[in-house]
C-alpha positions as CSV (number, residue, x, y, z in Angstrom):
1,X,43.0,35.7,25.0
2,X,45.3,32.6,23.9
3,X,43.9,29.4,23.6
4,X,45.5,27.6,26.5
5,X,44.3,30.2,29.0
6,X,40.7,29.6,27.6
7,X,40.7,25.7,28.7
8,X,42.8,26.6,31.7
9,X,39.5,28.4,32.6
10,X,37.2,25.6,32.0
11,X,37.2,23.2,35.4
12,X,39.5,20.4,35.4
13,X,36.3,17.4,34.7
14,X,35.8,19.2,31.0
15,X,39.5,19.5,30.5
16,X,39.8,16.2,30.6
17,X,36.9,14.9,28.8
18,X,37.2,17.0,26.2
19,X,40.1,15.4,24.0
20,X,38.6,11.9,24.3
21,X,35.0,13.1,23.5
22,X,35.6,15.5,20.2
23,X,37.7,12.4,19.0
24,X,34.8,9.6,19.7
25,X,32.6,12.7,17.8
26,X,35.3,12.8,14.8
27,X,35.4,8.7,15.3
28,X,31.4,8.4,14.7
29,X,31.4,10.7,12.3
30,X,33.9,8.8,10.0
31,X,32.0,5.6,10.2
32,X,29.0,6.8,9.7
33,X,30.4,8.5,6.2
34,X,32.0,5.2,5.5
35,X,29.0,2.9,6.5
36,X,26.8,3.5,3.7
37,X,27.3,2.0,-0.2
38,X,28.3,4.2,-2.9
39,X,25.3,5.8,-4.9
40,X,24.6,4.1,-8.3
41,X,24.0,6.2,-11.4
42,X,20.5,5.1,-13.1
43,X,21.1,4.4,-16.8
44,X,19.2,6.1,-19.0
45,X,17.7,3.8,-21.4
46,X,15.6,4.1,-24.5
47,X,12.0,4.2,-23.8
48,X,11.9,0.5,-25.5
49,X,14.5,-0.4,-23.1
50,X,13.1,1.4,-20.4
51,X,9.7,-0.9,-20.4
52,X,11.9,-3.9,-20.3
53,X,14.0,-3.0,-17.3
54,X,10.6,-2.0,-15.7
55,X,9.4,-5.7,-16.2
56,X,13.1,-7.1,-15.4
57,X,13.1,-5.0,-12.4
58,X,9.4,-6.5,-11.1
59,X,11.0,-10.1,-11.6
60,X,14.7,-10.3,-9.7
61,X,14.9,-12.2,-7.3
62,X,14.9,-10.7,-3.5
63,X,18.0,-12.6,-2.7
64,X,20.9,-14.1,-4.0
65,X,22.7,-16.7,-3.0
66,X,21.7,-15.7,0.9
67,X,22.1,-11.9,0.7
68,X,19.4,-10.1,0.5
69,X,18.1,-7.4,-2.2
70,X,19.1,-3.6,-0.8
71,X,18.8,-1.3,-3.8
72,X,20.9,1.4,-4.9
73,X,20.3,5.1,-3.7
74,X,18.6,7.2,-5.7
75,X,15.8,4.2,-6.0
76,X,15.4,3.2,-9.8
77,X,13.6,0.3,-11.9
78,X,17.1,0.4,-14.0
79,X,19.6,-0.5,-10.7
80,X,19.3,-3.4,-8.3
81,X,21.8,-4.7,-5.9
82,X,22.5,-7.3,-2.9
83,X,24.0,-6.8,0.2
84,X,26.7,-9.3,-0.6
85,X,29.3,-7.3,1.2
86,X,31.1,-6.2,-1.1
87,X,27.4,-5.8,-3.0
88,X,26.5,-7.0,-6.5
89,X,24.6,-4.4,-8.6
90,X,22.9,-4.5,-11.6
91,X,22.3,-2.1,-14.3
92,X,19.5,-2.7,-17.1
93,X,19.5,-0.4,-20.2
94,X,22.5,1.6,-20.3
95,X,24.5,2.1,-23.1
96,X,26.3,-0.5,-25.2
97,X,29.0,-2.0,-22.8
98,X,33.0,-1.9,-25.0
99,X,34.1,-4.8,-23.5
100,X,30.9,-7.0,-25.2
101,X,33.0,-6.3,-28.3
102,X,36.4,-7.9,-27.4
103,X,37.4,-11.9,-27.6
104,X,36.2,-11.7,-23.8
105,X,32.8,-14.4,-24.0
106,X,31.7,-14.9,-20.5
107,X,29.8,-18.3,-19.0
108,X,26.6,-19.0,-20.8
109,X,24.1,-19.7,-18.0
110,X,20.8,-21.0,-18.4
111,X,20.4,-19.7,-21.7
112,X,21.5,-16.2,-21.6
113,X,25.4,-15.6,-22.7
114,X,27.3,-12.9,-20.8
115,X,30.5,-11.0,-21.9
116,X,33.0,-10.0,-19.3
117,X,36.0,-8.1,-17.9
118,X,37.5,-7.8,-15.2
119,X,37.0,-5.0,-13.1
120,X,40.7,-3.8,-12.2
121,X,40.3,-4.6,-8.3
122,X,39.7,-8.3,-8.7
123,X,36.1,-8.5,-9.5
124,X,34.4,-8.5,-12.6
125,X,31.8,-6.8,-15.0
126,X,29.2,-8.9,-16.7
127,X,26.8,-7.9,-19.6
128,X,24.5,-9.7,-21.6
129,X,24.6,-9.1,-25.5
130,X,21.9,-9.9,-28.4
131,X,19.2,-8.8,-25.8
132,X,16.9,-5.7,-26.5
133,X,18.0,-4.1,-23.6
134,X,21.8,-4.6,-22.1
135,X,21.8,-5.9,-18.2
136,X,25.3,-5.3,-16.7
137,X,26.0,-6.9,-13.0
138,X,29.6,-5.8,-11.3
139,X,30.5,-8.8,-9.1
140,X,33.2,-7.3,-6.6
141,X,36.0,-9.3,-5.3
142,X,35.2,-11.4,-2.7
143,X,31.8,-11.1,-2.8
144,X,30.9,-14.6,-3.7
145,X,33.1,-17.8,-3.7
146,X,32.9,-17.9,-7.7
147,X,32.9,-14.5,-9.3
148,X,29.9,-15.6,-11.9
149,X,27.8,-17.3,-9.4
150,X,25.5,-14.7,-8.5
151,X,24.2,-14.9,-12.6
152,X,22.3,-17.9,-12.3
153,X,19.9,-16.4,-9.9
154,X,19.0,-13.2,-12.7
155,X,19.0,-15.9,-15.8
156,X,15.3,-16.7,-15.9
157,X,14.4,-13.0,-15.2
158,X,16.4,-11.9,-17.8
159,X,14.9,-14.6,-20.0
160,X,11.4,-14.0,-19.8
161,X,11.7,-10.3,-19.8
162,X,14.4,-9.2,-22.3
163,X,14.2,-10.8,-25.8
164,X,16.3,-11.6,-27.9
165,X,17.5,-9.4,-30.9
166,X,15.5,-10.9,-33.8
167,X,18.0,-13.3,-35.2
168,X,20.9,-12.8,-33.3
169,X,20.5,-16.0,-31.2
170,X,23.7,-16.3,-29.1
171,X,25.3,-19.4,-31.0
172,X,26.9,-20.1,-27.2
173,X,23.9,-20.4,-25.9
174,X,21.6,-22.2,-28.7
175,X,23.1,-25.3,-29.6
176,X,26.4,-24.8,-31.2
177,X,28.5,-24.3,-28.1
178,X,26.9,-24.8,-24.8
């Protein structure tokens, strides 16, 4: 039996209802697929970096500049983020980030010294160097009014969890530069 007979079966209330209901279905659907943030990979850090990120993690703050602290899916002591909308997330002990190598110094902010690039959709990644364990935070466009703002509120975490490489002191940061 073709389709159309099928619904020209069906009493005239369903016809009708039937279009606009499957698409609110396919509607709801949609957003609920679109509603939720991205899943973040965990690094996978040494186990030297891995007790650091652990500390690091205990410290963050639970907001940032207003938003407040909404971790990553699947939960880990290695990513963080904030519900900046877009969010900020942060990595701590992944692998050595490229860019850290290039001419590309980012802001030196209450003694820790980031390196940065740019993202490719108008936001930007920062990492810090010379640390014993690397923390990386992606800083989507539009997220905050100034793309490194959101650093000064992981600076004194950072500080007093990750030390620095044994005489590698960041010369931005200590004295001849800052």
């Amino acid at each position: 039996m073709p389709l159309r007979d099928v619904l020209n079966r069906l009493p005239a209330p369903v016809r009708w209802l039937a279009p606009p209901a499957a698409l609110l279905g396919l509607t709801a659907g949609l957003v609920a697929s679109w509603s939720g943030d991205p899943d973040v990979t965990p690094p996978t850090p040494s186990a030297e970096a891995a007790q650091y990120c652990r500390a690091l993690d205990a410290k963050l703050p639970a907001e940032v500049l207003g938003h407040p602290r909404k971790d990553p899916s699947p939960a880990s002591p290695y990513t963080a983020a904030w519900a900046s909308s877009p969010r900020t997330v942060l990595t701590c002990g992944g692998a050595w980030p490229e860019y850290l190598g290039s001419d590309r110094k980012g802001p030196c902010i209450d003694e820790v010294g980031w390196g940065l690039t740019e993202d490719g959709h108008g936001g930007y990644w920062f990492a810090t160097g010379l640390r014993k364990a690397y923390v990386e935070v992606h800083v989507p466009a539009g997220a905050y009014a100034n793309y490194a703002d959101p650093l000064s509120s992981y600076s004194e975490a950072i500080r007093s969890t990750i030390p620095i490489i044994d005489g590698k002191a960041d010369s931005d940061c200590f004295g001849n530069g800052a």
